[in-house]
C-alpha positions as CSV (number, residue, x, y, z in Angstrom):
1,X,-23.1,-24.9,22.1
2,X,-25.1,-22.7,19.6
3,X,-28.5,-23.8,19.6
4,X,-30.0,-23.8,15.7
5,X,-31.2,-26.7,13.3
6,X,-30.1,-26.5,10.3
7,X,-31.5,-29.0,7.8
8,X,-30.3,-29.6,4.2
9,X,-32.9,-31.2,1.4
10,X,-31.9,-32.1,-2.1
11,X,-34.6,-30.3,-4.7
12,X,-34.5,-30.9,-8.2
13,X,-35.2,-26.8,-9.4
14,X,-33.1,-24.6,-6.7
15,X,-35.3,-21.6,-8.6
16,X,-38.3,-23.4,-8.5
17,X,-38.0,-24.2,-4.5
18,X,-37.1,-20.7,-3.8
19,X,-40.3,-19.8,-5.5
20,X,-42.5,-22.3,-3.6
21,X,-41.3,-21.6,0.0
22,X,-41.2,-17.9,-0.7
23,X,-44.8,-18.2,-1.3
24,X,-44.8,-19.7,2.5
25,X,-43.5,-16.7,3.5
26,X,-39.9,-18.0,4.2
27,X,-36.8,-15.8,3.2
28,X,-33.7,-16.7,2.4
29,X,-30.0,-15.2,3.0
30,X,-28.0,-14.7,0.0
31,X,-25.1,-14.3,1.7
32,X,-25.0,-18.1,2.2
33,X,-26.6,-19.3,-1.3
34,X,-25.2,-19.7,-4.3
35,X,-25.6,-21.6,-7.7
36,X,-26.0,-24.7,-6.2
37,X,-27.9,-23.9,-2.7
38,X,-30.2,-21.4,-1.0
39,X,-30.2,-20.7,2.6
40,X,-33.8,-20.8,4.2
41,X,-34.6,-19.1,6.9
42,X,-37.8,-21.1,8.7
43,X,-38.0,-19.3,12.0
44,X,-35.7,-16.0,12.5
45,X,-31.8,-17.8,12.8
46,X,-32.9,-20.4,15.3
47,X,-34.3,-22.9,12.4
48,X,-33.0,-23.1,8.9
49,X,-32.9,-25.1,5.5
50,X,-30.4,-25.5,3.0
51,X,-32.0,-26.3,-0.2
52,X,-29.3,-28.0,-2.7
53,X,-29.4,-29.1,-5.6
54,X,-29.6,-33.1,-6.0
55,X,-25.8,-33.5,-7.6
56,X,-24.1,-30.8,-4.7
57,X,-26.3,-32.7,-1.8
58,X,-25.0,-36.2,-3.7
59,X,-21.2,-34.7,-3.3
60,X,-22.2,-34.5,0.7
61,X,-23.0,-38.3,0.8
62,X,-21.8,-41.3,0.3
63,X,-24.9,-43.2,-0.7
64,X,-28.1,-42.7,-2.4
65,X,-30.1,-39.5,-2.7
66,X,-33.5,-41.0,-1.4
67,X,-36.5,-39.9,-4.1
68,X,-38.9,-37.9,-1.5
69,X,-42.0,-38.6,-3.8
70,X,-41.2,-42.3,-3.9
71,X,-39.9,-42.4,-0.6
72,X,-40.0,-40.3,3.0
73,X,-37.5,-40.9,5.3
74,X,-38.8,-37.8,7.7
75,X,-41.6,-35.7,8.3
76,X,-39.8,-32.0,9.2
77,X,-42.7,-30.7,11.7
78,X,-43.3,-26.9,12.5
79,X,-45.2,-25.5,15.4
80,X,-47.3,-22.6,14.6
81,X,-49.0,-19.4,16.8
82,X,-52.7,-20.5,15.9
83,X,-54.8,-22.6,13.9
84,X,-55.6,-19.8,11.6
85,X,-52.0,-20.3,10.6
86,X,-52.2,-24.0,9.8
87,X,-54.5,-23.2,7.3
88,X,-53.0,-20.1,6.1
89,X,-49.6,-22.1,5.6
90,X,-51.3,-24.8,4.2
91,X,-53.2,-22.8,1.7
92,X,-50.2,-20.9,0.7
93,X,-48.2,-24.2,0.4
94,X,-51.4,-26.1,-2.0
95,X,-51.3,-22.8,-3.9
96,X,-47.6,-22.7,-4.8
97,X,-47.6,-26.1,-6.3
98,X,-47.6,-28.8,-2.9
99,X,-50.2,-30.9,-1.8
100,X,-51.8,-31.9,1.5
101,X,-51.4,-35.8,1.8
102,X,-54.3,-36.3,4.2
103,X,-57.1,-34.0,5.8
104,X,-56.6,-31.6,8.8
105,X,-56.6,-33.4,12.1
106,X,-58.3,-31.5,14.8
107,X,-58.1,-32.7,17.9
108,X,-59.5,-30.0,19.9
109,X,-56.5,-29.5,22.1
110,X,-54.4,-29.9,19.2
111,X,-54.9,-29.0,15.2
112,X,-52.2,-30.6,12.4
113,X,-52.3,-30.5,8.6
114,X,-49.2,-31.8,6.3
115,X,-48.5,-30.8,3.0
116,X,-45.7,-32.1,0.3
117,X,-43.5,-29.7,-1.4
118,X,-42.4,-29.6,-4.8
119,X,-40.0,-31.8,-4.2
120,X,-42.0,-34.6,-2.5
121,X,-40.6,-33.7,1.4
122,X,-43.0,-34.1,3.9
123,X,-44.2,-31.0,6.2
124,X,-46.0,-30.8,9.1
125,X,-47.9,-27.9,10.5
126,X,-49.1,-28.6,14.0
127,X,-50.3,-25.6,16.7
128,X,-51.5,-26.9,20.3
129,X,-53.6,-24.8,22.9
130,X,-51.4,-23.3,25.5
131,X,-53.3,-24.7,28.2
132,X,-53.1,-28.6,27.0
C-alpha cells in the first residue's frame, strides 16, 4: 500500500490560499491543480493537501460543508525539526493573514503553537526533543 496522506479542505479564495500557504513555504504541483483545486505539497510527496474550492469539495459530499471559523472538526498537526521552526512557521503563518488561537505551549520536552488559516482550519505545529 502507498504510504501518503492526502488531505482535502474546502477554502473560499483558491488564489488567496495558494498565497497564504506559499508564504509557509509550501509548494504546490500544477500538474494536479486546476480551476477549482491546488495540490499542496506539505512534506516532499509523503503528506499533501488538496485545497478546493467550497462548491467542487460540496460535489465530493453528500452533506454539509462544515464552516471552519464557526466550527473545527480537526486539528491537522505537523511535526517540525526544531523549535526555531515553530515559531518561524508560526510567524510566517500570522504574517500571511492566519492567527494563533492560543499562546505557545512549552513544555520543555516538548514545544506546540497553533495557528488558523484563512480559511478558519486549525494547524498545529509541535517539535519534541529527540531524547523524550
Amino acid at each position: 500500500m502507498n504510504k501518503q496522506i492526502i488531505l482535502n479542505l474546502p477554502v473560499q479564495d483558491l488564489d488567496k490560499s495558494k498565497a497564504f500557504f506559499s508564504a509557509l513555504g509550501f509548494t504546490f504541483n500544477a500538474r494536479f491543480s486546476g480551476e477549482h483545486s491546488a495540490f499542496m505539497h506539505i512534506v516532499g510527496d509523503t503528506i499533501q493537501a488538496m485545497l478546493t474550492t467550497e462548491p467542487f469539495f460540496r460535489s465530493l459530499i453528500d452533506k454539509p460543508v462544515a464552516q471552519a471559523k464557526q466550527a473545527n472538526e480537526i486539528v491537522i498537526c505537523l511535526s517540525c525539526e526544531s523549535r526555531e521552526e515553530v515559531d518561524t512557521l508560526i510567524a510566517r503563518a500570522v504574517a500571511a493573514g492566519g492567527r494563533t488561537p492560543h499562546p505557545p505551549e512549552d513544555h520543555g520536552f516538548m514545544y506546540d503553537q497553533g495557528f488558523e488559516d484563512i480559511d478558519g482550519h486549525l494547524w498545529n505545529l509541535v517539535w519534541v526533543a529527540p531524547e523524550a
